[in-house]
C-alpha positions as CSV (number, residue, x, y, z in Angstrom):
1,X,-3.0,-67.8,11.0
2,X,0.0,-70.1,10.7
3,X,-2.0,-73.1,9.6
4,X,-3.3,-71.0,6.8
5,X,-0.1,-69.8,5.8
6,X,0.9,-73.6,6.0
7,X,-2.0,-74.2,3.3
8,X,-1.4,-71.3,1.0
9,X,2.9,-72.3,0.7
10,X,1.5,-75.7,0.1
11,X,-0.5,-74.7,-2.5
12,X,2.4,-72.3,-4.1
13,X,4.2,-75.2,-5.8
14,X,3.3,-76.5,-9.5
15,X,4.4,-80.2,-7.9
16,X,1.8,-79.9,-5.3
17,X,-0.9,-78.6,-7.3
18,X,-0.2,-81.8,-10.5
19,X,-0.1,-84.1,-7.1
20,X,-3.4,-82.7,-5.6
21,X,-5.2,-83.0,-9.6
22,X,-3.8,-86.9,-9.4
23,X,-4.9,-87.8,-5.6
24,X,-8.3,-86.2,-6.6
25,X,-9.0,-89.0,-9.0
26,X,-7.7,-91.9,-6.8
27,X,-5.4,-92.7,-4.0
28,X,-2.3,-93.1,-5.1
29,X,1.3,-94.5,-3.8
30,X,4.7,-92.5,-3.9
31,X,5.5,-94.6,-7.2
32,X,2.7,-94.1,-9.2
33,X,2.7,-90.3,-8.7
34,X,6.5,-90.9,-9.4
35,X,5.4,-92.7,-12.9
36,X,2.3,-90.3,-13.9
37,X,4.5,-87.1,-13.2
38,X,7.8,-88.3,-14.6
39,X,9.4,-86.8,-11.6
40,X,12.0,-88.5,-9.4
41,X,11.1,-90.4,-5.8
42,X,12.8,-87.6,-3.6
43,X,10.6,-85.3,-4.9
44,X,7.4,-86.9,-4.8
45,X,8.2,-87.9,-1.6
46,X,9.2,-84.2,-0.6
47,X,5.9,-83.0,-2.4
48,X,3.4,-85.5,-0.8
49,X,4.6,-84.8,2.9
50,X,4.1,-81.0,2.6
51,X,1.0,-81.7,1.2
52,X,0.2,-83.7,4.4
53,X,1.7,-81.8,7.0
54,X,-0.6,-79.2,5.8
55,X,-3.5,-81.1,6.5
56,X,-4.8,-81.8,3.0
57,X,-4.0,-85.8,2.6
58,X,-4.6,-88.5,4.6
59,X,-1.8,-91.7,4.5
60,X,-2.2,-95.4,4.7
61,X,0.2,-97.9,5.0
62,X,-0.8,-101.4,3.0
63,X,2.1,-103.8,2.7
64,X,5.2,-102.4,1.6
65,X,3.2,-99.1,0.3
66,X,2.7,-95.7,1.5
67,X,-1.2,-94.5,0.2
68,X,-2.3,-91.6,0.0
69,X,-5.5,-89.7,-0.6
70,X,-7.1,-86.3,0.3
71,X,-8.6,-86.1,3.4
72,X,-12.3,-86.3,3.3
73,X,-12.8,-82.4,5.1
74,X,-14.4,-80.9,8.1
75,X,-17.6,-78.8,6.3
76,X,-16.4,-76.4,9.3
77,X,-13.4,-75.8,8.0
78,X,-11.9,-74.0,5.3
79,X,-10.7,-77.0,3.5
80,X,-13.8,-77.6,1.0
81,X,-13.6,-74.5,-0.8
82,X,-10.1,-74.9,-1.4
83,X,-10.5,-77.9,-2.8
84,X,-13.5,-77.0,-4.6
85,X,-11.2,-73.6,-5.7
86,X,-8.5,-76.3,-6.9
87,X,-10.7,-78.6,-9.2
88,X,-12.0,-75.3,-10.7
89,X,-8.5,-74.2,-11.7
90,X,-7.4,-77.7,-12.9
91,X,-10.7,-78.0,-14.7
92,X,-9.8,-78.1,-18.8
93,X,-6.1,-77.4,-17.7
94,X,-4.0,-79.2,-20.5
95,X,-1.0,-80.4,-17.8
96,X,-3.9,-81.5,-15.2
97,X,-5.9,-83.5,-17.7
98,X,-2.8,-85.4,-19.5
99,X,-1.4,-85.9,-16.0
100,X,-4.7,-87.5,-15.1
101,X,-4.5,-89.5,-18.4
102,X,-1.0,-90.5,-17.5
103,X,-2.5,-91.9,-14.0
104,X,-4.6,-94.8,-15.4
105,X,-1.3,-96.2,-16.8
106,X,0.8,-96.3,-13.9
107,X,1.6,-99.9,-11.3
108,X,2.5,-100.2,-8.5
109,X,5.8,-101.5,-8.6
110,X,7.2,-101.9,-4.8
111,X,10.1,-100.6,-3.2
112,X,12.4,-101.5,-6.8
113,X,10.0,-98.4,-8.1
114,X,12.8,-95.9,-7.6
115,X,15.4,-98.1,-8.7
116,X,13.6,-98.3,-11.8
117,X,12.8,-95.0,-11.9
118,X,16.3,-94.3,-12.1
119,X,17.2,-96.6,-14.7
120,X,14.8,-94.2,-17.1
């Protein structure tokens, strides 16, 4: 029960949910969600780890970057229809679909991508 209640409070966040429609596309690092979300690095940050600690992302380290993607599921869990669940609500959703547009924009910048984040 308390994974599931993990899951669900995960889910109860617009944040979360924008993050989820990006890291469906493509793997992504903190700054480029940062840049495709116009939101500030403690928050993506913040965002993308409750997203993980609930299970649904996996992370990668390359170089300087944190990477992360959603976890390919378990068929045994209840993971794929959630997923499944979440595409279906995003599906045509004017925020998910210019958010997505946003994404093929973004670089990765580094570790100066907050700094320059902050300079906006």
């Amino acid at each position: 029960m308390r994974d599931l209640l993990k899951v669900t409070r995960a889910l109860s966040d617009e944040t979360r949910l924008r993050i989820l429609n990006l890291l469906l596309e493509r793997e992504c690092c903190v700054c480029e969600v940062m840049q495709a979300l116009d939101i500030s690095q403690t928050r993506a940050s913040r965002n993308l780890n409750v997203l993980y600690d609930a299970g649904f992302l996996n992370l990668r380290k390359e170089g300087l970057w944190s990477l992360y993607s959603v976890k390919k599921l378990d068929e045994s869990t209840y993971f794929p229809e959630i997923i499944e669940a979440i595409k279906k609500g995003l599906k045509g959703n004017v925020v998910a679909v210019e958010d997505r547009q946003r994404l093929k924009n973004v670089e990765r910048v580094g570790p100066t991508c907050a700094e320059r984040q902050r300079r906006r």
